[in-house]
Structure formats: C-alpha cells, structure tokens
C-alpha positions as CSV (number, residue, x, y, z in Angstrom):
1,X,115.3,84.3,92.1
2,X,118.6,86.2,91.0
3,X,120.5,82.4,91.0
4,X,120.6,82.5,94.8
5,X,119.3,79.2,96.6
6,X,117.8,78.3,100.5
7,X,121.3,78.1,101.6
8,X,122.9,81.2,100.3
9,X,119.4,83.4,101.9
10,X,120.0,82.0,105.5
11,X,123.3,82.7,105.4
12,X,122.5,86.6,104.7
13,X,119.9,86.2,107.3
14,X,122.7,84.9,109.7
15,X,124.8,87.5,109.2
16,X,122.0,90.3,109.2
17,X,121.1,89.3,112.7
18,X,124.7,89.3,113.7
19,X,125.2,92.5,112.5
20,X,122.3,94.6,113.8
21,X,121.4,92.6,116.8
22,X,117.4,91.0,116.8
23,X,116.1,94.2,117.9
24,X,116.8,96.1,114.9
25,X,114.8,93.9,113.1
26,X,111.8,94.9,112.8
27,X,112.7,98.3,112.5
28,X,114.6,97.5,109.3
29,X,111.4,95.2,107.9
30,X,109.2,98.1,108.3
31,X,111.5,100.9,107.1
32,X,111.9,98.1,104.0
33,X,108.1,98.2,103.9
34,X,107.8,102.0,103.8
35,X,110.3,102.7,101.5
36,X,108.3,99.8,98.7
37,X,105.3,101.2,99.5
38,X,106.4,105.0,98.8
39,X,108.1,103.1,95.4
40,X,105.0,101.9,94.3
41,X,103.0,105.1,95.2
42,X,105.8,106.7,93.3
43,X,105.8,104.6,90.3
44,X,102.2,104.5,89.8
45,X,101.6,108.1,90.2
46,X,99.2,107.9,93.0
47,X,99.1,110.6,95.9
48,X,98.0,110.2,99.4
49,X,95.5,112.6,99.1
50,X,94.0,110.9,95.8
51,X,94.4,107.6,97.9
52,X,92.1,109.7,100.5
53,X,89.5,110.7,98.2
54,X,89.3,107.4,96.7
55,X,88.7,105.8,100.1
56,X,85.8,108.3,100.3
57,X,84.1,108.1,97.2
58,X,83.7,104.3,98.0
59,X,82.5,104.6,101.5
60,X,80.1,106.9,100.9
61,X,78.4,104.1,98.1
C-alpha cells in the first residue's frame, strides 16, 4: 500500500490525534466518508434521485 508499513501508519495516526484533538475525530472519518461516497456517486454516474427510484422499483417486488 503506496510502500508505507504498520509503523509509518501509526505514526500519522499519532500525529493526527495530536493535531485535531480526539474529538475531531469522528467528524473528520465521516466528512472522509461523505466525500468517497459523493466520489463514487460521481464517478459512476449515479444520482440520488435514480438511487431513490431504484430503491422503489425493488420494494415494490
């Protein structure tokens, strides 16, 4: 993964949580989490509103 070990990753961890504190957080992983999502949406040409109809269509079989 991008030639960086165990080691190297809790060391970027270590100085994450110094820098924004352990309440920021989660707020970062889910604004991370959003922003993928809305990339893959984005990349795959899907809408919310196709998403929506989808989800209909198979409910209602």
């Amino acid at each position: 993964m991008f030639g960086i070990g165990m080691s190297e990753l809790v060391i970027i961890l270590i100085i994450v949580l110094i820098i924004f504190g352990a309440g920021k957080l989660p707020e970062i992983g889910k604004g991370l989490g959003k922003g993928i999502k809305n990339f893959k949406q984005a990349v795959t040409g899907q809408d919310d509103e196709e998403g929506a109809k989808k989800k209909e269509l198979d409910a209602k079989d």
